[in-house]
matplotlib code that plots the C-alpha trace (Angstrom):
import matplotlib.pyplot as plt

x = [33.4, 29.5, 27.0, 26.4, 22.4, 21.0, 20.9, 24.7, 25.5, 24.1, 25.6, 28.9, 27.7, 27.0, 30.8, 31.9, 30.1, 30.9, 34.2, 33.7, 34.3, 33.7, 31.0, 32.5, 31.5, 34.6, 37.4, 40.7, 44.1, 43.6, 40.4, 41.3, 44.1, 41.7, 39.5, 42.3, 43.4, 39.7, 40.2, 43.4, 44.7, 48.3, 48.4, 51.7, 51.1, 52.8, 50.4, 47.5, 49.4, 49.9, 46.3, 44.8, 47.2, 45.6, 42.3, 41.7, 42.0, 41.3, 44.3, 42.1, 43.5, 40.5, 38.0, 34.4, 32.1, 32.5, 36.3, 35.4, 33.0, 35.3, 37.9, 35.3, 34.0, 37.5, 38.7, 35.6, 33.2, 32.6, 32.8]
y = [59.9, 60.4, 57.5, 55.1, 54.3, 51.2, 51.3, 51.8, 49.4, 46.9, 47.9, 47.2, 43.7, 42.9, 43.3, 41.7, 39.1, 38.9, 39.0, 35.4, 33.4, 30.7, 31.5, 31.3, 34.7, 35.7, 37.1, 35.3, 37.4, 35.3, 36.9, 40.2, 40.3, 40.0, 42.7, 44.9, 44.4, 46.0, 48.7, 49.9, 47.9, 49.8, 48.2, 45.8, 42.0, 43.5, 46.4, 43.6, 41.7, 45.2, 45.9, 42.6, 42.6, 46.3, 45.3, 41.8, 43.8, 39.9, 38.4, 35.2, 35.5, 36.3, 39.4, 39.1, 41.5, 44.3, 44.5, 45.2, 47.9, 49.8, 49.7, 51.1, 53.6, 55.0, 54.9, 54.6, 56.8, 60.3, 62.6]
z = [106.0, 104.8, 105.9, 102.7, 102.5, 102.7, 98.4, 98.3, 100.7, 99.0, 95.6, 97.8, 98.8, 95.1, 94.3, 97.1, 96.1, 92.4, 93.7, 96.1, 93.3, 95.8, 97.3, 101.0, 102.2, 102.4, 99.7, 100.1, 98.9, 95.3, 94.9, 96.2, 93.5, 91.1, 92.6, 92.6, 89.3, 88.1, 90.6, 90.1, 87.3, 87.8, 91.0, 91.8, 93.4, 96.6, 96.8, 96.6, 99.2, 101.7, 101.1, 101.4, 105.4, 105.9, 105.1, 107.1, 110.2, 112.3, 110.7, 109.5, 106.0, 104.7, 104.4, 105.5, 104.4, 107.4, 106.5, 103.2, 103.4, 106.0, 103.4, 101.0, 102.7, 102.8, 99.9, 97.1, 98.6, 96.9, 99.9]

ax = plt.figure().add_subplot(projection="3d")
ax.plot(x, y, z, "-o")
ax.set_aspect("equal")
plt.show()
């Protein structure tokens, strides 16, 4: 996996945050199903609900930040 700069992590935060349509800090699996749906619109409620388990590696039911750009980093980044 190559290191994301300081410039592409941020670009990460600003979707995760778009994405917080509350504000909280955290996605919950409503807004992660509508992440999903922009990121790989083919994508099936169950897959959001599999990912959204895989990803929220605490179990708290939601995804902070961290979670999120582990997830990214293996699965968006260019290699």
């Amino acid at each position: 996996m190559s290191k994301m700069s300081p410039e592409e992590i941020a670009e990460v935060k600003d979707h995760f945050d778009f994405f917080d349509n509350d504000g909280s800090g955290q996605i919950d699996l409503d807004e992660f199903c509508q992440l999903l749906k922009v990121l790989a619109p083919e994508a099936s409620h169950d897959n959001a609900i599999r990912g959204f388990a895989t990803i929220d590696v605490d179990h708290n039911e939601q995804i902070d930040f961290d979670e999120f750009l582990d997830w990214w980093k293996m699965n968006w980044t260019v290699f």
